[in-house]
VOKE-835682 format. One record per residue (C-alpha): residue in one letter; x, y, z. Coordinates in nm, 2 decimals, decimal comma. Layout:
BEGIN
["a" [X Y Z]]
...
This chain:
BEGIN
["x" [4,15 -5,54 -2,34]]
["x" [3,93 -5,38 -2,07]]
["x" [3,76 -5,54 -1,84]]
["x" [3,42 -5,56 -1,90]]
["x" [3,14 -5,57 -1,62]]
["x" [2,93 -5,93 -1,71]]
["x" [2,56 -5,87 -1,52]]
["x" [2,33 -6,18 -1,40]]
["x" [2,00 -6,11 -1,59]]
["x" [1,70 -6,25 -1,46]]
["x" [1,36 -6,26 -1,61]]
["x" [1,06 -6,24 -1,45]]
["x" [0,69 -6,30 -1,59]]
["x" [0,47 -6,00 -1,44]]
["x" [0,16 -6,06 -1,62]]
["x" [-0,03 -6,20 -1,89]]
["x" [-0,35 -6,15 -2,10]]
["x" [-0,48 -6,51 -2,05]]
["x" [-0,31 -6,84 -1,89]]
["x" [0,04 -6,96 -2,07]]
["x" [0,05 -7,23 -2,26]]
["x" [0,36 -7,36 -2,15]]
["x" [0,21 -7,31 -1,82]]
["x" [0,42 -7,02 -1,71]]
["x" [0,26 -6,85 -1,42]]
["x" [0,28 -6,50 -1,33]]
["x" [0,57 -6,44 -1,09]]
["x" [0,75 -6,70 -1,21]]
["x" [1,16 -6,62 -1,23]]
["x" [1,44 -6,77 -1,45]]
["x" [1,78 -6,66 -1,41]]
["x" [2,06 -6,62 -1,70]]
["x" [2,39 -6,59 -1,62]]
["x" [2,61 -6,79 -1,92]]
["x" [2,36 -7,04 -2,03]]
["x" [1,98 -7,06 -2,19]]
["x" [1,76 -7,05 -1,81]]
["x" [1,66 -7,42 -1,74]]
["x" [1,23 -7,47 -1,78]]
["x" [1,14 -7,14 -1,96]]
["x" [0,95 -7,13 -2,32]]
["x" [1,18 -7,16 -2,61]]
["x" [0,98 -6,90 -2,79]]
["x" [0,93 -6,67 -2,49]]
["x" [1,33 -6,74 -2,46]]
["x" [1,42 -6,64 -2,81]]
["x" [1,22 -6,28 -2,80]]
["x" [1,40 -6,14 -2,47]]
["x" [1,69 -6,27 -2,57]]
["x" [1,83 -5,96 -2,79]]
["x" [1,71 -5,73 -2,48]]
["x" [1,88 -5,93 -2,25]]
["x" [2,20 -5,93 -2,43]]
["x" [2,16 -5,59 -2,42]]
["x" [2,17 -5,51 -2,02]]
["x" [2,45 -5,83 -1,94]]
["x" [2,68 -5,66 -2,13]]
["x" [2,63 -5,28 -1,97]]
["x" [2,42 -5,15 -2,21]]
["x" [2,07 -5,02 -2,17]]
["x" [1,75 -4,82 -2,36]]
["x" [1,68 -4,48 -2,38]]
["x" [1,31 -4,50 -2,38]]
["x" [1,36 -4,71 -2,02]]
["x" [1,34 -4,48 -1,68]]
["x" [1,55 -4,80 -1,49]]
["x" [1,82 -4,86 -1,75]]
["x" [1,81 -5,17 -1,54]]
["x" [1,50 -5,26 -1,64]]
["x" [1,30 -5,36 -1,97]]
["x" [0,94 -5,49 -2,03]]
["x" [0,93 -5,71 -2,33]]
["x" [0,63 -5,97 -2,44]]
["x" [0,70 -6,29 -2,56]]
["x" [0,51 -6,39 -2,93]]
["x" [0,23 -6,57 -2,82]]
["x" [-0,03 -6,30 -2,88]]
["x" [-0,37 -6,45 -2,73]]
["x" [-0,14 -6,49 -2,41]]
["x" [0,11 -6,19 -2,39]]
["x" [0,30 -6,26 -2,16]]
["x" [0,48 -5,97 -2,02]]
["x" [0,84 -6,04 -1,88]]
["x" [1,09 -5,81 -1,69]]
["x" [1,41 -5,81 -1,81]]
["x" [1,65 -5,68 -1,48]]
["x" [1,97 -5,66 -1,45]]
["x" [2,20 -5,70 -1,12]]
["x" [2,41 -5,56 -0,96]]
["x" [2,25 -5,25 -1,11]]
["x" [2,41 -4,98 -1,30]]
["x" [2,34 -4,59 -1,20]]
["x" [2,41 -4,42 -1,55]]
["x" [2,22 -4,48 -1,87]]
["x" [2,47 -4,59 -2,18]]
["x" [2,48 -4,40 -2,50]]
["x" [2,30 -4,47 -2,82]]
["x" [2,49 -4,52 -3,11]]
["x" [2,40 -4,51 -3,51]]
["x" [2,54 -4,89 -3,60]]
["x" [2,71 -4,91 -3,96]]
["x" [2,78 -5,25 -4,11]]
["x" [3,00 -5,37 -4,37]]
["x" [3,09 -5,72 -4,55]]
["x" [3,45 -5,72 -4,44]]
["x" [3,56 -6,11 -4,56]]
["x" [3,44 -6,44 -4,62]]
["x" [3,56 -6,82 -4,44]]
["x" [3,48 -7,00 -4,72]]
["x" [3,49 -7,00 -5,11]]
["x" [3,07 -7,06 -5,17]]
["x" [2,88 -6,77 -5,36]]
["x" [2,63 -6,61 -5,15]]
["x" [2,31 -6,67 -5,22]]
["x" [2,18 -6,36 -5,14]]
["x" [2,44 -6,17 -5,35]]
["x" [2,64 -6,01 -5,12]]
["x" [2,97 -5,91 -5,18]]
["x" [3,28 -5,79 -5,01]]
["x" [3,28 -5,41 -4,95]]
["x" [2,87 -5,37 -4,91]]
["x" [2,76 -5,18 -4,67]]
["x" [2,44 -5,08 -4,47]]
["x" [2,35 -4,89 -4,15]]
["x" [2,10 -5,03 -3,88]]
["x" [1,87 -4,84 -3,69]]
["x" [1,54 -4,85 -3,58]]
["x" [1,39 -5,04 -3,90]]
["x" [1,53 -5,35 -4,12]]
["x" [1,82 -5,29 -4,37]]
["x" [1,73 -5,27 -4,73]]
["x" [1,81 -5,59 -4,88]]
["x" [2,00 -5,76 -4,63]]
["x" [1,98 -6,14 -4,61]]
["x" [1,74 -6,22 -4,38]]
["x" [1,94 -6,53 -4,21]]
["x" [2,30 -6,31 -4,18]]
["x" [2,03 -6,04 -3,98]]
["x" [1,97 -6,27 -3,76]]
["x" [2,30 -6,36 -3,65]]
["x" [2,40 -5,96 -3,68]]
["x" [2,13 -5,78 -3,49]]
["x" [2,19 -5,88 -3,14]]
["x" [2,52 -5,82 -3,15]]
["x" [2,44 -5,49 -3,31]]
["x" [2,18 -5,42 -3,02]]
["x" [2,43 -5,43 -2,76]]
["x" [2,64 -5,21 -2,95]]
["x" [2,38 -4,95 -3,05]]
["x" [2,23 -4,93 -2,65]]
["x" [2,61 -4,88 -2,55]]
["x" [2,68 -5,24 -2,44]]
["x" [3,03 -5,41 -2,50]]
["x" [3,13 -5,78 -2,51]]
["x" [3,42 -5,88 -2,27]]
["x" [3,61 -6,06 -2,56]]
["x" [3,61 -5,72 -2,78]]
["x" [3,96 -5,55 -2,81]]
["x" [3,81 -5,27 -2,94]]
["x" [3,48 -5,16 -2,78]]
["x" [3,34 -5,03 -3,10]]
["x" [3,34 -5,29 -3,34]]
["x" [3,23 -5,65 -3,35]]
["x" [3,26 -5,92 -3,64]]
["x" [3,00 -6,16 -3,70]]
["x" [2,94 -6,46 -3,95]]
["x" [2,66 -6,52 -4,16]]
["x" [2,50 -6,88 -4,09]]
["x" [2,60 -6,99 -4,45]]
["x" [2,89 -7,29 -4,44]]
["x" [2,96 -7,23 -4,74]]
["x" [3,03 -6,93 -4,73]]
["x" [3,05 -6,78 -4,39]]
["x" [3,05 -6,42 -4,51]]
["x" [3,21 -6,16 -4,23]]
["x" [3,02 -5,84 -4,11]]
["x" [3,19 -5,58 -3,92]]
["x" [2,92 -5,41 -3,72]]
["x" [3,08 -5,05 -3,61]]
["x" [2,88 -4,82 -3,36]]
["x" [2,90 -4,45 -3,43]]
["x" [2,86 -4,16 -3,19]]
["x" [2,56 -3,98 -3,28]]
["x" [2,60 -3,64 -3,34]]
["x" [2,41 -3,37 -3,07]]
């Protein structure tokens, strides 16, 4: 396996359309290294949380000049607050982006799935939601699939291309390979 660079990840709120309601004040840090930062908003949390996975594990976005850096809001829309996302130590090169196929490759347990998914579907992933997709396996999927897409790579995958991940369903626990693709020039 290679090794894999692991980044420290610190947010940072930078400004906001009206006082938190948490109480989060503008300049206000959190740091993220292996576990959720202690005192920051569970909702504000859970929406740079995809992004952030994203830069810890060496990917980055194309749209971003720093690939260091991303501005994301978290959901409270009367408040907006506007976080940076930065990654340290920082990384010179932007990643590639990658088309992101996924496939049901298995199941860990013997349930039906509700949503009707069977072994051998497949969808891609891009820039909007999968056509008929259960919407709770989509959540566990995507940020894995985000760190593939922007170029990124977990430190436990043996091959840097592919990741398996499991629906939420005990019952059935379906498996989906998500693959990254190189897009073609």
């Amino acid at each position: 396996m290679s090794m894999v660079e692991n980044y420290k990840i610190t947010f940072r709120l930078i400004s906001n359309q009206k006082p938190c309601n948490v109480g989060h004040q503008v300049g206000e840090e959190w740091v993220w290294e292996s576990k959720t930062p202690s005192n920051m908003c569970f909702a504000a949390y859970n929406a740079l949380y995809p992004f952030a996975l994203v830069l810890k594990y060496g990917g980055n976005f194309p749209w971003q000049e720093d690939p260091n850096v991303i501005e994301q809001a978290c959901p409270d829309a009367d408040v907006v607050n506007r976080f940076e996302i930065r990654r340290t130590p920082e990384k010179k090169e932007k990643a590639e982006l990658y088309d992101i196929a996924l496939k049901l490759v298995g199941k860990g347990n013997t349930g039906n799935c509700g949503a009707g998914h069977h072994v051998g579907d497949e969808w891609k992933l891009g820039y909007h939601t999968p056509e008929n997709l259960c919407p709770s396996a989509y959540r566990n999927i995507i940020s894995s699939a985000l760190v593939l897409q922007y170029g990124g790579q977990f430190p436990w995958q043996e091959n840097p291309d592919v990741m398996t991940v499991s629906c939420p369903d005990p019952n059935v626990l379906n498996r989906f390979e998500i693959r990254r693709i190189p897009r073609k020039s």
